[in-house]
C-alpha positions as CSV (number, residue, x, y, z in Angstrom):
1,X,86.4,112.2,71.8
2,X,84.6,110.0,74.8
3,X,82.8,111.3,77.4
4,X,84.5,113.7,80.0
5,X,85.3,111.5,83.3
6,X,84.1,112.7,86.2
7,X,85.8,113.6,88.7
8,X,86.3,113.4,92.7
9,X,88.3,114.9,95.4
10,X,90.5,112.9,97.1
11,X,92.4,113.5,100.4
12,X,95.7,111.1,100.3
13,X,97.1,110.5,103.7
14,X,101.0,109.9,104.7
15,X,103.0,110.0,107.4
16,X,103.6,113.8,108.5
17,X,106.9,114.6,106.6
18,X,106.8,112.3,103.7
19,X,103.7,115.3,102.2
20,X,106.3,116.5,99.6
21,X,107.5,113.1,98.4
22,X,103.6,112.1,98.3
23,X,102.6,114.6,96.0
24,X,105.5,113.8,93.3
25,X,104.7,110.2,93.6
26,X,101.1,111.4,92.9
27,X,102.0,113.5,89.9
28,X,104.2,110.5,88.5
29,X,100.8,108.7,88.4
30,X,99.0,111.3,86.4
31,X,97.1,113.0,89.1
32,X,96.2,116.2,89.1
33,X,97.2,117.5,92.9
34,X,96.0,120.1,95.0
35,X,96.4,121.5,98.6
36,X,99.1,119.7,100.2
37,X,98.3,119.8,103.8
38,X,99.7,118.3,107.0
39,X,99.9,114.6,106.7
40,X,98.4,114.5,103.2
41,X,97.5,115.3,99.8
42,X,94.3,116.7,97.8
43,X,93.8,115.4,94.3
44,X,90.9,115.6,92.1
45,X,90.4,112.0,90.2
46,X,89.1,109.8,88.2
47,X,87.7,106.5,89.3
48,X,90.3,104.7,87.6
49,X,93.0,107.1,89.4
50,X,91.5,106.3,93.0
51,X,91.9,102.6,92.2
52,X,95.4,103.2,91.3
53,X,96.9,105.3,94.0
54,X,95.5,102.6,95.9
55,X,97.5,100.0,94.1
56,X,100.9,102.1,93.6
57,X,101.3,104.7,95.7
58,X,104.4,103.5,98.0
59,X,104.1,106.1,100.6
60,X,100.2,106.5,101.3
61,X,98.7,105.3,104.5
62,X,95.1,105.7,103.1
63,X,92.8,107.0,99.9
64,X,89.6,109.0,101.6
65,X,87.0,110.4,99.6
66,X,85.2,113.6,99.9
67,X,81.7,113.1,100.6
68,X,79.2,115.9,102.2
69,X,79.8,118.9,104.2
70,X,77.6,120.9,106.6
71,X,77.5,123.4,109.4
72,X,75.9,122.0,112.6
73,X,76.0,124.4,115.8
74,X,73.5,122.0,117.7
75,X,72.4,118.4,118.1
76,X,69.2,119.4,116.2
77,X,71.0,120.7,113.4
78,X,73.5,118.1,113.0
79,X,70.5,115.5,113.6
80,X,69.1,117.2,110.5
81,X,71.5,117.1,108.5
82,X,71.8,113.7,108.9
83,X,68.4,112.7,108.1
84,X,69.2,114.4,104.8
85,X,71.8,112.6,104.0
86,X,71.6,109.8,101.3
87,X,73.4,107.0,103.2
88,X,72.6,104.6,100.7
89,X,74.7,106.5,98.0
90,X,77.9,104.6,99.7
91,X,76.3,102.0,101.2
92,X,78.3,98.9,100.9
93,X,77.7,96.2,99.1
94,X,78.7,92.7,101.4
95,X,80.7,89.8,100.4
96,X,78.9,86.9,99.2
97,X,81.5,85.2,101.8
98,X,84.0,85.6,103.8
99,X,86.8,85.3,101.0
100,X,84.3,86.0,98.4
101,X,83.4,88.8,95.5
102,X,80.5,91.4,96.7
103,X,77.0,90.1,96.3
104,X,75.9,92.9,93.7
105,X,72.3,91.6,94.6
106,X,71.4,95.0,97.2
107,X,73.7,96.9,99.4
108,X,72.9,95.7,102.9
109,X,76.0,97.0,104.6
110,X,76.6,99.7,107.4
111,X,79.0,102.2,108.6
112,X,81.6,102.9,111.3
113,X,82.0,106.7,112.2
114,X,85.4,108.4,113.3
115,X,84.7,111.6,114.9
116,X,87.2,114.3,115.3
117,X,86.4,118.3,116.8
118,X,88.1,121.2,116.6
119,X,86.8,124.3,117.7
120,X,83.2,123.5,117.7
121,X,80.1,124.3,119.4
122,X,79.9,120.0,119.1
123,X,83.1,118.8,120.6
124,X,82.0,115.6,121.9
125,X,83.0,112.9,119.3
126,X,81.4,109.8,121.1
127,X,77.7,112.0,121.1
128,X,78.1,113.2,117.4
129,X,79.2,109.8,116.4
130,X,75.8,107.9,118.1
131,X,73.6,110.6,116.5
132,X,75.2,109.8,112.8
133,X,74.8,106.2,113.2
134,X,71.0,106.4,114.5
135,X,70.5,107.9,110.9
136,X,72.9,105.7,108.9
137,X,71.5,102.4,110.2
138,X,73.4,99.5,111.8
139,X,77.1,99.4,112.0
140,X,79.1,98.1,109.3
141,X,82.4,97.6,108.1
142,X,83.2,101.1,105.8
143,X,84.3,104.0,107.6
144,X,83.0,107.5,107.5
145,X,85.6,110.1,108.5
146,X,83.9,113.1,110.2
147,X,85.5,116.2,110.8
148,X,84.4,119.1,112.6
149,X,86.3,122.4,112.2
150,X,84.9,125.4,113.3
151,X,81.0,124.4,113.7
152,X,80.9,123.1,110.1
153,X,81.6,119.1,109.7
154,X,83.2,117.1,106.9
155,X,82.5,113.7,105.8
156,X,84.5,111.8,104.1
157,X,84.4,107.8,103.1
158,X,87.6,105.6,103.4
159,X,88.3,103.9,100.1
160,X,91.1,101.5,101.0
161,X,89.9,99.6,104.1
162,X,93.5,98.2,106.3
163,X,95.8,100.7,105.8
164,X,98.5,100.8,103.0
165,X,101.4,100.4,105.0
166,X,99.9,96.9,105.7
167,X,101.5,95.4,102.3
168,X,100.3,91.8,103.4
169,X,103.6,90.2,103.4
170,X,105.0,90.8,106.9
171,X,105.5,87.7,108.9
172,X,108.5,87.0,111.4
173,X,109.6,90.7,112.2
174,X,112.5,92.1,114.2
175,X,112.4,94.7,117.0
176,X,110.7,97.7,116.3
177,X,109.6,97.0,112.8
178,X,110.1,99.9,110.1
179,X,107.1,100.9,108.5
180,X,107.0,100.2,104.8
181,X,105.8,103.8,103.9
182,X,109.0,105.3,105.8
183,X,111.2,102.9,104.1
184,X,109.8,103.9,101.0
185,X,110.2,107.3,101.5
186,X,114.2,107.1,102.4
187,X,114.4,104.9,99.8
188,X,112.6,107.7,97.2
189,X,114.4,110.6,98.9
190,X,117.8,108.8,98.6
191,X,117.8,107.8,94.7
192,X,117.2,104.7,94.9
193,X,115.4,104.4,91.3
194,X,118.8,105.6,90.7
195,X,121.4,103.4,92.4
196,X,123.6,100.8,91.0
197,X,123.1,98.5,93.8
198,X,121.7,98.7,97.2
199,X,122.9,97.7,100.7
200,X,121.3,97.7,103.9
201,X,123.9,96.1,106.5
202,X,121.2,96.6,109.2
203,X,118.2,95.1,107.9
204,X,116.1,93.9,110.8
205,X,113.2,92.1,109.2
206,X,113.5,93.4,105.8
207,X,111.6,96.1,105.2
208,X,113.7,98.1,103.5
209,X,115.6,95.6,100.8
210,X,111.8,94.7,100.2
211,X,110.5,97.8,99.0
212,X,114.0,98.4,97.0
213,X,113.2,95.2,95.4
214,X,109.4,96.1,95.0
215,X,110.9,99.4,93.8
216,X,113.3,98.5,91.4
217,X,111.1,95.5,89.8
218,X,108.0,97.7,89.3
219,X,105.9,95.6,91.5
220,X,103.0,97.5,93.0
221,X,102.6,97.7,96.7
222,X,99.2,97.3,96.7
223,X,99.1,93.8,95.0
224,X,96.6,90.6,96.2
225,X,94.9,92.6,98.6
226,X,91.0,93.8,98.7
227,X,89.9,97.7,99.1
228,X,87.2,99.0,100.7
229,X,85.7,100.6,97.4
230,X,85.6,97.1,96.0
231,X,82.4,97.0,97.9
232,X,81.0,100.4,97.0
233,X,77.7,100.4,94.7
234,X,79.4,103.0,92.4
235,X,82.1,100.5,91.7
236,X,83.1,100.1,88.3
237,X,84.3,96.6,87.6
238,X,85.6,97.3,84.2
239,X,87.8,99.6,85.3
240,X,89.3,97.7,88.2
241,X,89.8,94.7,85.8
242,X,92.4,97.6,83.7
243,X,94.0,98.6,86.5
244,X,94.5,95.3,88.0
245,X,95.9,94.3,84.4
246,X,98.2,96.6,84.4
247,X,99.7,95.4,88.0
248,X,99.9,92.1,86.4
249,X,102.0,93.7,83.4
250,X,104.2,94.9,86.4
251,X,104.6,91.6,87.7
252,X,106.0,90.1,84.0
253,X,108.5,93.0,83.9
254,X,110.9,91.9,87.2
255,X,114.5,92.5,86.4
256,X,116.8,91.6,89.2
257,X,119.7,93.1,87.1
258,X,120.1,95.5,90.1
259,X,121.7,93.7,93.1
260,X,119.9,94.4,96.4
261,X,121.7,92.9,99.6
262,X,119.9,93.2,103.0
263,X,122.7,91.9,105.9
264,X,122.3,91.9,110.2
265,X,124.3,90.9,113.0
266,X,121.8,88.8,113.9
267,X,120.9,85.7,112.7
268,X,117.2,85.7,113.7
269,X,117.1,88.9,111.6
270,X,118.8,87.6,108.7
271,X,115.9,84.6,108.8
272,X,113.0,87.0,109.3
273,X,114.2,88.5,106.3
274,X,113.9,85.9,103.9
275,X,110.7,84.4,105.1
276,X,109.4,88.2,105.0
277,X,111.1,88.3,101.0
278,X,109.4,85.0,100.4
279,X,106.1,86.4,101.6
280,X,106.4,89.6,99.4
281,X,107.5,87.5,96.6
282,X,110.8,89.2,96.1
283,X,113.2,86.3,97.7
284,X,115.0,86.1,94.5
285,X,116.0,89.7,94.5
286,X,117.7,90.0,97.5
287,X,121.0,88.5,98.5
288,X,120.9,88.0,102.7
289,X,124.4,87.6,104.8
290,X,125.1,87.5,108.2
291,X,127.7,89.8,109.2
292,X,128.6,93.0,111.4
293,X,128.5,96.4,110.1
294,X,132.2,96.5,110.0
295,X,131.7,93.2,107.7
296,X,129.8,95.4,104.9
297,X,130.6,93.8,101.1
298,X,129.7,96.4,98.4
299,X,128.4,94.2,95.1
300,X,129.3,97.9,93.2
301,X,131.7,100.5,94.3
302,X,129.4,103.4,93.6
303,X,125.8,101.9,95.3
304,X,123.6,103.3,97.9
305,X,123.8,102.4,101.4
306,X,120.6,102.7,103.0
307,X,119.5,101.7,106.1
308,X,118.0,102.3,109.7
309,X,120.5,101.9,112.7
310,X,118.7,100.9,116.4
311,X,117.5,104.1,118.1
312,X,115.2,105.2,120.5
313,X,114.1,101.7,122.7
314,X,115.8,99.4,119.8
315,X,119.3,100.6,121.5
316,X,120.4,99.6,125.1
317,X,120.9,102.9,127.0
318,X,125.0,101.5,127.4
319,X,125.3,101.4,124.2
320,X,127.5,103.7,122.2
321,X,125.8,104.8,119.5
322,X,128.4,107.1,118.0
323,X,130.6,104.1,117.4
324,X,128.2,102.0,116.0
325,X,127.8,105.6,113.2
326,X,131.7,105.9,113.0
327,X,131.3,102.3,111.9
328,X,128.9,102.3,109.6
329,X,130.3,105.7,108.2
330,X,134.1,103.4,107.8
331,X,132.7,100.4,106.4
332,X,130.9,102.7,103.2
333,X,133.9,104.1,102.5
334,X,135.7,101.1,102.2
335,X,133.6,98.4,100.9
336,X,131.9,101.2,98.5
337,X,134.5,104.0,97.8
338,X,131.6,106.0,95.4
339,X,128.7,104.7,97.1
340,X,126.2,107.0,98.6
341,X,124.4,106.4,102.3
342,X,121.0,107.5,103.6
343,X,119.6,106.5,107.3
344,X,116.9,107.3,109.6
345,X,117.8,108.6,113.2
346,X,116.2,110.3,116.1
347,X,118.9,111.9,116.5
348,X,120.7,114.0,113.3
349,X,123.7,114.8,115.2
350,X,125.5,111.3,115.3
351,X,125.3,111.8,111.3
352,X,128.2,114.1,112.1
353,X,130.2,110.5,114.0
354,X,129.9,108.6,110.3
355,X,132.6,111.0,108.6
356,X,130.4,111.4,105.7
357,X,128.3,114.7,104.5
358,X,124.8,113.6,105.3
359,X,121.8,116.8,104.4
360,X,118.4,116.2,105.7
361,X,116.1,114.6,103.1
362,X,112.5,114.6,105.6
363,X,111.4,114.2,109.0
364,X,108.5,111.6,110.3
365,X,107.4,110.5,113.3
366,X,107.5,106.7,113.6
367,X,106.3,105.0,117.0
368,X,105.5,108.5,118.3
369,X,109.3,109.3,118.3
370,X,111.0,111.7,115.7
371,X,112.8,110.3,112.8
372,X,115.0,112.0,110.5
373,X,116.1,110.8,107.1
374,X,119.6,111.7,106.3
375,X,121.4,111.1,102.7
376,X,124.2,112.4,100.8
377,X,124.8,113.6,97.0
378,X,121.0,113.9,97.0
379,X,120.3,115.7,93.0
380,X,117.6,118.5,93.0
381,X,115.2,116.0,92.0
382,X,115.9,113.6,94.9
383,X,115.4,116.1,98.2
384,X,112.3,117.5,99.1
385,X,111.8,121.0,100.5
386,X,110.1,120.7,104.5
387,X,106.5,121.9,104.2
């Protein structure tokens, strides 16, 4: 039996709301969770586990790591502290280029602090953030979360640089883009892994037939792009070569044996969505149409529906938006007489205008607005419990 791995604790961040589905997508990866909180997820892990929630996890907006933690009341204390600190223990190391590997020759790079206060004897971010980085050293490119809560602060070091929800594929994009996480999570909350087929007869730019496509081919999210802890000196190269062989196993094991059909009213819509498929590599996955809602074609009978109608500023104030719900609501039923639906909406009460028996799966914030995800026939497994 080989050495015990060490382990760290991890805080994994998510859209408020999508906490529940984050910590079974978590589990489904082999880590051992913790506190879920607000907005996130503790874990203790491995190395090799921090590399792949970075890789898989669909509905994480960022990986941070726990670093140091200490009780400041005072500039003098907190001045310190961090003269005590060893900064050079996550020091990163900096590209040999631009586009280039890490020069592994010295770690030369700096940090960037992000201050937050609550309930402190230090509440001013900006001051505790200039007296950090007079101890650090020059600015640099890895940031250093700080927390203070009740006089004592927390560090914490970012491992995944841009966030997740950032997949790298986005190009031409519609109005009032869908983040990839929230798509994610409706599609996770609905069943997708599950469905027979999937339809989203309001697709905007995509997002949502992407990650079904993504989802239903095994692809990782978090493929062909860099992460912060790349650069760290306790990287461990060995390790990141297995993980990042086993996203290339992914890639090998597509099966497009589940049809996946993203359609708009728009044409420029329709168009933004294939470029954006092209970009994400899944353009052979998805079937695209131009058509109305009331035009919806079910490739199965008993498929999901899943999709996010215009609210909030994407809908014209004359618009009738229970109409547009008693549509959609018509058009299942017809073009998929056993097929399931699941939405988003700011507003749950025009789920009442599609006809159909829609429970709440989650709530989210997205653009500072609410957003509720709505589905029917959702099994036990399928709907999370609201923290």
């Amino acid at each position: 039996m080989g050495p015990k791995k060490a382990r760290q604790r991890i805080y994994v961040v998510c859209t408020p709301g999508l906490e529940r589905l984050l910590e079974a997508e978590l589990r489904d990866l082999g880590v051992r969770t913790g506190r879920r909180g607000y907005g996130g997820v503790e874990a203790d892990v491995t190395a090799r586990q921090l590399y792949t929630v970075n890789v898989w996890s669909r509905l994480a907006t960022r990986v941070i790591q726990r670093w140091t933690s200490f009780r400041a009341e005072s500039f003098a204390e907190l001045e310190l502290a961090a003269r005590n600190i060893d900064w050079d223990q996550w020091r990163p190391i900096p590209r040999a280029s631009n586009h280039g590997p890490p020069n592994r020759g010295q770690a030369t790079g700096g940090f960037t602090f992000r201050v937050s206060a609550h309930k402190s004897r230090l509440h001013h971010t900006d001051a505790i953030a200039e007296r950090l980085q007079a101890a650090a050293g020059a600015p640099g490119e890895q940031v250093v979360l700080v927390r203070f809560d009740h006089d004592r602060a927390t560090l914490s070091i970012d491992s995944t640089g841009e966030a997740l929800y950032r997949r790298g594929w986005r190009g031409p994009v519609a109005k009032a883009p869908l983040r990839p996480t929230l798509a994610a999570g409706l599609l996770l909350a609905a069943g997708a892994g599950r469905a027979s087929s999937i339809v989203d007869p309001m697709c905007g730019s995509g997002t949502i037939a992407i990650e079904a496509a993504r989802l239903r081919s095994g692809w990782p999210p978090g493929i062909d792009r860099e992460f912060a802890f790349q650069r760290w000196p306790s990287f461990e190269p060995g390790t990141w070569a297995s993980v990042q062989g086993e996203r290339r196993s992914a890639e090998g094991a597509r099966d497009a044996a589940v049809p996946i059909v993203a359609s708009d009213r728009d044409a420029g819509a329709v168009e933004a969505t294939r470029a954006n498929a092209e970009a994400a590599g899944v353009a052979d996955l998805i079937e695209t149409r131009v058509g109305s809602v009331s035009e919806l074609v079910g490739p199965s009978a008993d498929g999901l529906v899943v999709t996010n109608p215009p609210w909030g500023k994407r809908l014209s104030a004359s618009a009738d938006r229970r109409d547009l719900f008693a549509a959609l609501g018509a058009a299942v039923g017809r073009a998929m007489p056993q097929g399931r639906l699941a939405l988003l909406t700011d507003d749950p009460a025009l789920a009442g205008h599609t006809g159909r028996k829609l429970a709440p799966l989650f709530e989210a914030r997205q653009g500072g607005l609410p957003v509720h995800a709505l589905g029917e026939d959702v099994g036990p497994h399928d709907r999370p419990v609201q923290p």
